[in-house]
C-alpha positions as CSV (number, residue, x, y, z in Angstrom):
1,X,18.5,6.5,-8.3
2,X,15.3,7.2,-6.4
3,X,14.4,5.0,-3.6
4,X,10.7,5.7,-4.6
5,X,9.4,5.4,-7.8
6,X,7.2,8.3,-9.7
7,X,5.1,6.1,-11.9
8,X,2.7,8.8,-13.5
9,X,6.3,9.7,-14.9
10,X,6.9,6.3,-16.1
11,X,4.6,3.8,-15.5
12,X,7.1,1.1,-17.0
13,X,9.8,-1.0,-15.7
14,X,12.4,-3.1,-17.3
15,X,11.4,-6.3,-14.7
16,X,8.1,-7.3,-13.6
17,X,9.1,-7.1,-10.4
18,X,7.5,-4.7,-8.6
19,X,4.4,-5.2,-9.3
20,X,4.5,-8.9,-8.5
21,X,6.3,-7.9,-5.1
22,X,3.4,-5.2,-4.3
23,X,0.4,-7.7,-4.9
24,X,1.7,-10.0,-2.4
25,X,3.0,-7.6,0.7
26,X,-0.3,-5.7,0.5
27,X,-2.1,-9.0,0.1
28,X,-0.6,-10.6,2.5
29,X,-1.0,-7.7,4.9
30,X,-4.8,-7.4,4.2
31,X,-5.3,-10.6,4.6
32,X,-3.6,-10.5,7.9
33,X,-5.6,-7.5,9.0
34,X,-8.9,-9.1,7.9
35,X,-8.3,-12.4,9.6
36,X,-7.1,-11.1,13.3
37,X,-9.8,-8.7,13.2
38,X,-12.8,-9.9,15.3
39,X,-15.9,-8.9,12.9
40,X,-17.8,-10.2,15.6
41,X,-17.2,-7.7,18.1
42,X,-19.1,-4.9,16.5
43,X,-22.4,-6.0,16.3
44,X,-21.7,-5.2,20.8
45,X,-20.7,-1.5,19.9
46,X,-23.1,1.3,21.2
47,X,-25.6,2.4,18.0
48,X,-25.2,5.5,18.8
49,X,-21.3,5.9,18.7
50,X,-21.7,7.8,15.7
51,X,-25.0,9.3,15.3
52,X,-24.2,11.4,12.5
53,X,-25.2,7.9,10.0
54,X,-26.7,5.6,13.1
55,X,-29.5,5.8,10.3
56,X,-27.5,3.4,8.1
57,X,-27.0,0.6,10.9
58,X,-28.2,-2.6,9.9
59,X,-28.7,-5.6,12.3
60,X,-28.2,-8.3,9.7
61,X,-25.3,-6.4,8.0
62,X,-23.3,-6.7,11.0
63,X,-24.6,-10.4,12.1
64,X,-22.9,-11.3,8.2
65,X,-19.7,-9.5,9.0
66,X,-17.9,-12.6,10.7
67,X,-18.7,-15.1,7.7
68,X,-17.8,-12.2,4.9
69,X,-14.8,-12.4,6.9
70,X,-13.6,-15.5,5.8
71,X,-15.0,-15.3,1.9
72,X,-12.9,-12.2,1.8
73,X,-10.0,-14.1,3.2
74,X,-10.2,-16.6,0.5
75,X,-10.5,-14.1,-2.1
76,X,-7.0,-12.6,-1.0
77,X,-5.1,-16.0,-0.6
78,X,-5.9,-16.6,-4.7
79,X,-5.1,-12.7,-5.3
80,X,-1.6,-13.1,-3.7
81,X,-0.5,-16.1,-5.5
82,X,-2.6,-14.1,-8.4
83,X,-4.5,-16.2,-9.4
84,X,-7.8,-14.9,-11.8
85,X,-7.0,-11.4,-9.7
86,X,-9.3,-9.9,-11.9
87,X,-12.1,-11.6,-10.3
88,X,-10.4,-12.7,-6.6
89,X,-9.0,-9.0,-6.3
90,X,-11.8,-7.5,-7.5
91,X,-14.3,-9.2,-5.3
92,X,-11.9,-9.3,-2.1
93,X,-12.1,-5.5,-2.5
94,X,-15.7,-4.8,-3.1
95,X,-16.3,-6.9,-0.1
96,X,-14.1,-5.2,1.7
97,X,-14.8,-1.9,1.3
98,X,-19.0,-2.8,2.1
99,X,-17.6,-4.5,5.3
100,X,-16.0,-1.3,6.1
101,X,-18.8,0.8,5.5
102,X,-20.6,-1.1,7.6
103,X,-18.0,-0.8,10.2
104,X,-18.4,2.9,9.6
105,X,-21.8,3.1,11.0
106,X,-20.7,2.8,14.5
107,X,-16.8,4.0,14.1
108,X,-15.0,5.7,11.9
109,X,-11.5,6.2,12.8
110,X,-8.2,6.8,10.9
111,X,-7.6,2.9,10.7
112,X,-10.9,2.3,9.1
113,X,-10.3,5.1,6.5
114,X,-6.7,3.8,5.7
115,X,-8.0,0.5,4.9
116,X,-10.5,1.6,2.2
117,X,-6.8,2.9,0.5
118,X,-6.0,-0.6,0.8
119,X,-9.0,-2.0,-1.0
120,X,-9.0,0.8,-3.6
121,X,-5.3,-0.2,-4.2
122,X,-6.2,-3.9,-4.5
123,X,-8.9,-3.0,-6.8
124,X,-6.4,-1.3,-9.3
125,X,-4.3,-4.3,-9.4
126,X,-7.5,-6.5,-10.6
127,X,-8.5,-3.5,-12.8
128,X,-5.2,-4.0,-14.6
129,X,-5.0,-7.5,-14.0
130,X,-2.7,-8.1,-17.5
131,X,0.2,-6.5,-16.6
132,X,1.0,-8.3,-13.8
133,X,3.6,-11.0,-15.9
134,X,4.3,-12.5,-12.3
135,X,1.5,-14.4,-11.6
136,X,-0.6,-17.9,-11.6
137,X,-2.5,-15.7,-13.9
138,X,0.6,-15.2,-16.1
139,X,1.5,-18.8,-16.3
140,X,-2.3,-19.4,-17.1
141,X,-1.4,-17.2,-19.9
142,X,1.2,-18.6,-21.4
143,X,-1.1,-21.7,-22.6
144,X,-2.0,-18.8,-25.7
145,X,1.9,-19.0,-26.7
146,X,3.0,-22.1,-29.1
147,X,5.8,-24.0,-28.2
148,X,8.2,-22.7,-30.1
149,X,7.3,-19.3,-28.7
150,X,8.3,-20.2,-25.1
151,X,11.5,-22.1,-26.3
152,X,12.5,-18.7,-28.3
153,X,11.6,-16.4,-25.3
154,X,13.6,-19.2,-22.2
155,X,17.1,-19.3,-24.7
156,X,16.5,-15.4,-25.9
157,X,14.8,-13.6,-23.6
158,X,12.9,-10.4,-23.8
159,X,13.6,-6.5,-24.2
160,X,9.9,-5.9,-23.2
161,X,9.0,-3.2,-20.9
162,X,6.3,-4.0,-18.2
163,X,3.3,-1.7,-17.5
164,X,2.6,-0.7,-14.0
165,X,-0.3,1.3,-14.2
166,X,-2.1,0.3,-10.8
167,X,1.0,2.2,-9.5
168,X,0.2,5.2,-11.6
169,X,-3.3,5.9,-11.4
170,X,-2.9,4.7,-7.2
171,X,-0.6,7.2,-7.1
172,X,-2.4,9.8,-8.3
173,X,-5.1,8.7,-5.8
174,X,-2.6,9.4,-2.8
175,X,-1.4,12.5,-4.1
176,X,-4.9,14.0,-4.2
177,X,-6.0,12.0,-0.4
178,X,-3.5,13.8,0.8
179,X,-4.1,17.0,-0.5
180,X,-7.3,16.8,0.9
181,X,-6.3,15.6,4.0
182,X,-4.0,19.4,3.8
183,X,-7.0,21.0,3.1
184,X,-9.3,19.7,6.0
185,X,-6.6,20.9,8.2
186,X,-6.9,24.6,6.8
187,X,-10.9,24.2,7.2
188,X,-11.4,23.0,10.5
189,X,-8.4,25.0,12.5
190,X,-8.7,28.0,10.3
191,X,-5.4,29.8,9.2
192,X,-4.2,31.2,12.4
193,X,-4.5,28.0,14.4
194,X,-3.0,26.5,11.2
195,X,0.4,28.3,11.7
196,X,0.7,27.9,15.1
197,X,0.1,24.7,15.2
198,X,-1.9,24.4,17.9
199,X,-4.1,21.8,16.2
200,X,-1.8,19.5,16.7
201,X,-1.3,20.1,20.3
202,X,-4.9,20.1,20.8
203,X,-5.6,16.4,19.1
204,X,-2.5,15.0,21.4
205,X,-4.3,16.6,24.6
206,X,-8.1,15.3,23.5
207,X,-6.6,11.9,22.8
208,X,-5.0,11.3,25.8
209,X,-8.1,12.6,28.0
210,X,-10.6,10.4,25.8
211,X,-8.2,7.4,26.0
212,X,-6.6,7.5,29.0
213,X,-3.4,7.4,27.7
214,X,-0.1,9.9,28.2
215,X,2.4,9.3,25.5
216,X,6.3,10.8,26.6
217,X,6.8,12.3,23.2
218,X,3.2,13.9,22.7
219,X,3.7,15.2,26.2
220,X,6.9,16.5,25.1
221,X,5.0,18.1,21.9
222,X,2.7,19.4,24.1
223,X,5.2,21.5,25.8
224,X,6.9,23.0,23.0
225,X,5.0,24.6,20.8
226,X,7.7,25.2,18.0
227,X,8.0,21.0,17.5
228,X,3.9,21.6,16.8
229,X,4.2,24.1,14.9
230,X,7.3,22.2,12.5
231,X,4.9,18.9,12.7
232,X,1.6,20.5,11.9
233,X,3.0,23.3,9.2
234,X,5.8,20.2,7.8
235,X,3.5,17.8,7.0
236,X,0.8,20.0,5.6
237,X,3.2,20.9,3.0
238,X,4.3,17.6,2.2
239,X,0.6,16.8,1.6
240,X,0.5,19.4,-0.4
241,X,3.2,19.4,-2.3
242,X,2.8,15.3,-3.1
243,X,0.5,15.8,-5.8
244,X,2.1,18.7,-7.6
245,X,5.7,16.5,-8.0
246,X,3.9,13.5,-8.7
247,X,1.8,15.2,-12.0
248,X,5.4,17.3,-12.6
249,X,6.9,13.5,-12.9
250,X,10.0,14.7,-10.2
251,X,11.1,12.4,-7.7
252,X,8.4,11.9,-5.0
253,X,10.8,10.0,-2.7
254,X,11.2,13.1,0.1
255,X,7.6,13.2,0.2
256,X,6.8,9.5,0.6
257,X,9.3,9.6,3.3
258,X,7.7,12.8,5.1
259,X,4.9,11.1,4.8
260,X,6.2,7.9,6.7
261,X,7.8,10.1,9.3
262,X,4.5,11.9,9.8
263,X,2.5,8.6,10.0
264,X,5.5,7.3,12.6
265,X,4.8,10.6,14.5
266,X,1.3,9.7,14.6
267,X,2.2,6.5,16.3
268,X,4.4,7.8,18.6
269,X,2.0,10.6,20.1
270,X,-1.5,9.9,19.3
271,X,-1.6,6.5,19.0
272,X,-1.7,3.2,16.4
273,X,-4.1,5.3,13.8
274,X,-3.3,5.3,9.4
275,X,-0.8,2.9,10.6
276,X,-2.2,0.7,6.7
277,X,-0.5,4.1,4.9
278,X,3.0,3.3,5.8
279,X,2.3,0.3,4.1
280,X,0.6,1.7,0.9
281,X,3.2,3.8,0.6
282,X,6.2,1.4,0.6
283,X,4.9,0.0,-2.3
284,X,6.3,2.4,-4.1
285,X,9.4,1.5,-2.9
286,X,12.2,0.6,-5.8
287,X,12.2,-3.3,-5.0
288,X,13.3,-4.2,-8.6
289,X,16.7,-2.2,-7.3
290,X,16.7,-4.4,-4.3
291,X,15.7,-7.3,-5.5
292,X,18.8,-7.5,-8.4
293,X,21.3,-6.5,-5.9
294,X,20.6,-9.8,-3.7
295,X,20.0,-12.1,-7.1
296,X,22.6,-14.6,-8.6
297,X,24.1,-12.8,-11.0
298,X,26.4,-14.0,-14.2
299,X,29.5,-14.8,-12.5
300,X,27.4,-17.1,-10.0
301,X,25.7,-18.7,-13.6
302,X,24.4,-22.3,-14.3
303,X,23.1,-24.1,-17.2
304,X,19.6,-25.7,-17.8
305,X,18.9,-28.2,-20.2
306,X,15.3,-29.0,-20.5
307,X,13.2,-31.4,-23.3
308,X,11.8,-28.7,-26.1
309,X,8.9,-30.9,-26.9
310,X,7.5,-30.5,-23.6
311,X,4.9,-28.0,-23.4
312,X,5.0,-28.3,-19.9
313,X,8.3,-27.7,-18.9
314,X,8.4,-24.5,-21.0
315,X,5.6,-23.2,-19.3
316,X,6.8,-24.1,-15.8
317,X,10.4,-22.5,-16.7
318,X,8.9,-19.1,-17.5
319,X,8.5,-17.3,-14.5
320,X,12.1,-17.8,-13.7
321,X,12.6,-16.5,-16.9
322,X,10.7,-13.5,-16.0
323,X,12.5,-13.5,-12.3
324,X,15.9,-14.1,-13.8
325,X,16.8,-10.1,-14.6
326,X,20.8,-10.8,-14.0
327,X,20.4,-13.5,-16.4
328,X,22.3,-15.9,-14.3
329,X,20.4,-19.0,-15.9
330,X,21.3,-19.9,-19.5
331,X,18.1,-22.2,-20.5
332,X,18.9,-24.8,-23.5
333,X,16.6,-27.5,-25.1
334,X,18.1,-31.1,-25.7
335,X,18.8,-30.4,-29.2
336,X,21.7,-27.1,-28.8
337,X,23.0,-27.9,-25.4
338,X,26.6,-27.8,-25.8
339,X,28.3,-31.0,-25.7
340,X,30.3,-30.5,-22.8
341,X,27.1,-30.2,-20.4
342,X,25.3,-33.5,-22.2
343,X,28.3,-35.8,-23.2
344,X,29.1,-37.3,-20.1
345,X,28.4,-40.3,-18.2
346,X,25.1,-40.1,-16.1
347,X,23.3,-37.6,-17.4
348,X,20.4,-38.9,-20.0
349,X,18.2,-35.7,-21.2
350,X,15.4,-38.3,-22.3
351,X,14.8,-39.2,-19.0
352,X,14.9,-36.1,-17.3
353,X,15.5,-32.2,-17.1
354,X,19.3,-31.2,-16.3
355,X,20.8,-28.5,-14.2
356,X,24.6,-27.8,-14.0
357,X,26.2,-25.6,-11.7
358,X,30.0,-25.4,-11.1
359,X,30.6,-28.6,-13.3
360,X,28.1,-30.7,-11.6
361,X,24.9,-32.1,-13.1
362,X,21.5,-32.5,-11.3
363,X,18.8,-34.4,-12.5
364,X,14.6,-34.1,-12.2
365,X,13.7,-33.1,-8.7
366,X,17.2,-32.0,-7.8
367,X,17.4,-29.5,-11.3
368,X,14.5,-28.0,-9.4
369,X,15.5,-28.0,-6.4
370,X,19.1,-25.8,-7.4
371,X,16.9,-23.8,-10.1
372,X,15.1,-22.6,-7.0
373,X,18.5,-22.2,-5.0
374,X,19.3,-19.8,-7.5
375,X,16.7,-17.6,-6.6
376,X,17.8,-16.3,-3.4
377,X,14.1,-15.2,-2.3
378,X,12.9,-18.6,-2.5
379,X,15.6,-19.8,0.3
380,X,13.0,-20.9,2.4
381,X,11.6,-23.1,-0.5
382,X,14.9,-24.7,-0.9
383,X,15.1,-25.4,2.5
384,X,11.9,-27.1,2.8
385,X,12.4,-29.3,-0.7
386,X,15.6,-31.0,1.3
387,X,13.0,-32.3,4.3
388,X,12.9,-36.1,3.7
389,X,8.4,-35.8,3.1
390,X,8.7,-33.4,0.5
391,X,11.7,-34.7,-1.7
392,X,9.7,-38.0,-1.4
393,X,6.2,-36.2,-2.7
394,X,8.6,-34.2,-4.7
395,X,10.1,-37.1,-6.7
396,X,7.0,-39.1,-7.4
397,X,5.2,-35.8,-9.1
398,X,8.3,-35.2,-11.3
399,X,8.4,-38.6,-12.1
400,X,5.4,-38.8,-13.2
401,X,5.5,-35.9,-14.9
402,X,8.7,-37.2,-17.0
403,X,7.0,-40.7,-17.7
404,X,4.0,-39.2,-18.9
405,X,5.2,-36.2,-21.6
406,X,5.1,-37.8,-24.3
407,X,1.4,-38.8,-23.5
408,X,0.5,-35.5,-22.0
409,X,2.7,-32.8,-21.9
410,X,4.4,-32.8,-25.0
411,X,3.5,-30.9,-28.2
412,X,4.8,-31.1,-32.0
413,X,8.1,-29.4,-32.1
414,X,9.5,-28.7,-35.6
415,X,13.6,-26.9,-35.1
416,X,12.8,-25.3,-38.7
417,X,10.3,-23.6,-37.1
418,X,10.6,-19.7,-36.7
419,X,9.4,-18.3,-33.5
């Protein structure tokens, strides 16, 4: 099984996964990178750095940069927990990419370049905003589903297939970036400096005059010129060749990870530049696979009862439906929960929802509580829902919640009902 995944071979998956788990690193990291990043600074940086667009500079472009800044950082913390990404994602990445361009006017540098990837990417993911099934957006969604629908899909499940196509058409984008990236190489060295390699050494030299900086390993490059030659020649093949077993549909897994080792080589001799590739590119990574090796699975199972009048509760149980691919939670409404779960003393399904693991029963907050224990990726949310404040806050919002149904959260539920 390929550690990388060739989605313009198969842009489905059997889990939503993925995609859910891609939105938020490469939200998360943009975020990151747009908050630390002091806008400020550049409206200090020498006009004339790059005089080949100083045309384009813009006083009151830049004096906007440091409150942009912030919008765009808004935008992102909704797109992450995905919520309306159509609009948040969209928007976070238009922005973006015009603060970049503005950027551009007075540097453009590898880092700049590889965060317009970033924003292209995140504007895929609001392009194809509906197949994203792990989502605030999803959840929204399922308000368009009847009652019965959601009880039939928490106790039966689903063979759907999800689409992933701001995978497929992001990889194509790479695959033909790098190409091009192969191509410049062959333009500006010409072919015989292009075998030799002596590009390369040339770049390591001229970036440690004009920084100041002497790397070991790019002196090291520098001296031999057969580790040039086999990192110059190397990677311009692996650029090359990305595109052509991407459209093929082969496994593109040796030439993400050439392209990580390059982009680590980078690093280590030139300096931190495309250093926003590795991370575009490990979202191709197979974290579906990953993610149902660490996940209870059925010999770890437990039992859920919950109330099947209550809109509400269906709705909140069905991303850990979605999440649930080892099927290690068996979800049953009040009125087919076998006896041996409700028959006992202590547990009252009209009062609350029900969780039992390993013969034990836990009620309201707690059912939530072990629901999320279930999910190993939410151990920090388990951890957190012991502290004394938030089982307090905790309690009163389920309770509430549980008084109220019948009033608010509860629709017409007919068992003769087909689904």
């Amino acid at each position: 099984m390929s550690a990388f995944i060739n989605y313009f071979a198969d842009d489905s998956r059997s889990s939503p996964i993925n995609l859910a788990a891609a939105r938020v690193v490469l939200g998360a990291y943009v975020l990151w990178r747009v908050v630390f990043l002091d806008w400020g600074f550049y409206q200090e940086w020498p006009r004339d750095f790059n005089p080949g667009i100083n045309f384009l500079y813009n006083d009151l472009l830049f004096s906007l940069l440091p409150y942009q800044q912030w919008l765009v950082a808004g935008l992102l913390a909704l797109f992450i927990v995905g919520y309306k990404i159509k609009w948040t994602g969209g928007l976070a990445s238009l922005l973006l990419m015009q603060m970049l361009s503005v950027k551009s006017t007075i540097y453009m540098s590898g880092t700049v370049e590889s965060m317009f990837v970033c924003a292209y990417f995140i504007l895929l993911f609001a392009f194809f905003h509906d197949d994203d099934a792990l989502s605030a957006d999803a959840v929204i969604r399922t308000k368009e589903k009847s009652i019965d629908q959601l009880n039939w899909f928490l106790k039966e499940g689903s063979n759907q297939t999800y689409r992933m196509r701001p995978f497929k058409w992001g990889l194509v984008i790479l695959g033909l970036m790098y190409l091009g990236a192969a191509w410049g190489k062959l333009l500006n060295g010409g072919f015989e400096i292009y075998l030799s390699g002596a590009d390369l050494q040339r770049d390591i030299v001229y970036n440690q005059v004009a920084t100041g900086m002497y790397r070991p390993i790019g002196d090291f490059v520098v001296q031999h010129e057969i580790l040039a030659w086999l990192g110059f020649v190397g990677t311009a093949l692996v650029q090359s060749l990305f595109i052509v077993a991407i459209v093929l549909g082969v496994t593109v897994t040796p030439f993400i990870l050439g392209l990580i080792g390059f982009h680590v080589g980078v690093i280590l001799t030139l300096g931190i530049y495309f250093v926003d590739m590795i991370v575009v590119l490990s979202l191709y990574a197979a974290w579906d696979v990953g993610y149902r090796k660490i996940a209870a699975d059925q010999m770890n199972a437990v039992q859920l009862v919950y109330d099947e009048r209550c809109y509400f509760c269906a709705r909140a149980l069905y991303l850990f439906k979605h999440l649930d691919i080892n099927d290690s939670v068996q979800f049953y409404t009040q009125s087919d929960a076998p006896s041996e779960l409700v028959d006992r003393d202590g547990v009252d399904l009209e009062k609350e929802m029900y969780l039992f693991r390993d013969g034990e029963a836990y009620g309201g907050y707690d059912a939530f509580r072990h629901l999320f224990k279930q999910f190993r990726i939410f151990f920090p949310i388990t951890l957190l829902m012991v502290l004394p404040p938030v089982r307090m806050v905790g309690e009163r919002i389920y309770e509430y919640i549980a008084d109220n149904r019948d009033r608010h959260f509860v629709c017409s539920y007919n068992p003769d009902d087909t689904s």
